[in-house]
N, C-alpha and C positions, 0 to 999 in steps of 0.2 A: 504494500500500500504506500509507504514511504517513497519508494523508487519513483513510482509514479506520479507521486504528487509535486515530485522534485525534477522531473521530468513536464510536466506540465508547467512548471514555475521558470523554468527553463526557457521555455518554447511562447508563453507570455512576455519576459524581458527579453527575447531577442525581437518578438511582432513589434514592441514598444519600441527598440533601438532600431530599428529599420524605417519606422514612420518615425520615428526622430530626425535619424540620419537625412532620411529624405525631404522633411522639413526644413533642415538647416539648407541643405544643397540650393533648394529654392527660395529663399531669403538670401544664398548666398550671391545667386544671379540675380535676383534682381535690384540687391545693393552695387553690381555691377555695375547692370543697365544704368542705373538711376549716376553711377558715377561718371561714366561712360558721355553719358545724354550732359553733362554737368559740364564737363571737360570740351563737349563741342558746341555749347550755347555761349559758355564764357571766353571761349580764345574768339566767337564769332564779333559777340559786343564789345570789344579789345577796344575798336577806333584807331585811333594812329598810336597810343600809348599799348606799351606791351605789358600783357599782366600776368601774372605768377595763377596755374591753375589748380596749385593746391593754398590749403590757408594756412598750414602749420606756421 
């Protein structure tokens, strides 16, 4: 009965880590995108002055 219930708990945390994992992957692109889109709207309204496309 043990085996199995440890086996079951098992097969729960990994369903859990894989909709995680794949949660995170997809937030991870689309902090991309969104940096990505950031980088080409800001060098576009530059003007004649050149600007730095990160803010650190």
């Amino acid at each position: 009965m043990v085996p199995l219930l440890l086996v079951l708990l098992l097969i729960v945390i990994l369903i859990g880590a894989g909709f995680a994992l794949k949660l995170l992957w997809w937030i991870a692109i689309a902090v991309l995108v969104l940096w990505a889109l950031g980088f080409v709207f800001r060098t576009a309204e530059g003007g004649g002055r050149r600007r730095r496309w990160y803010r650190w």
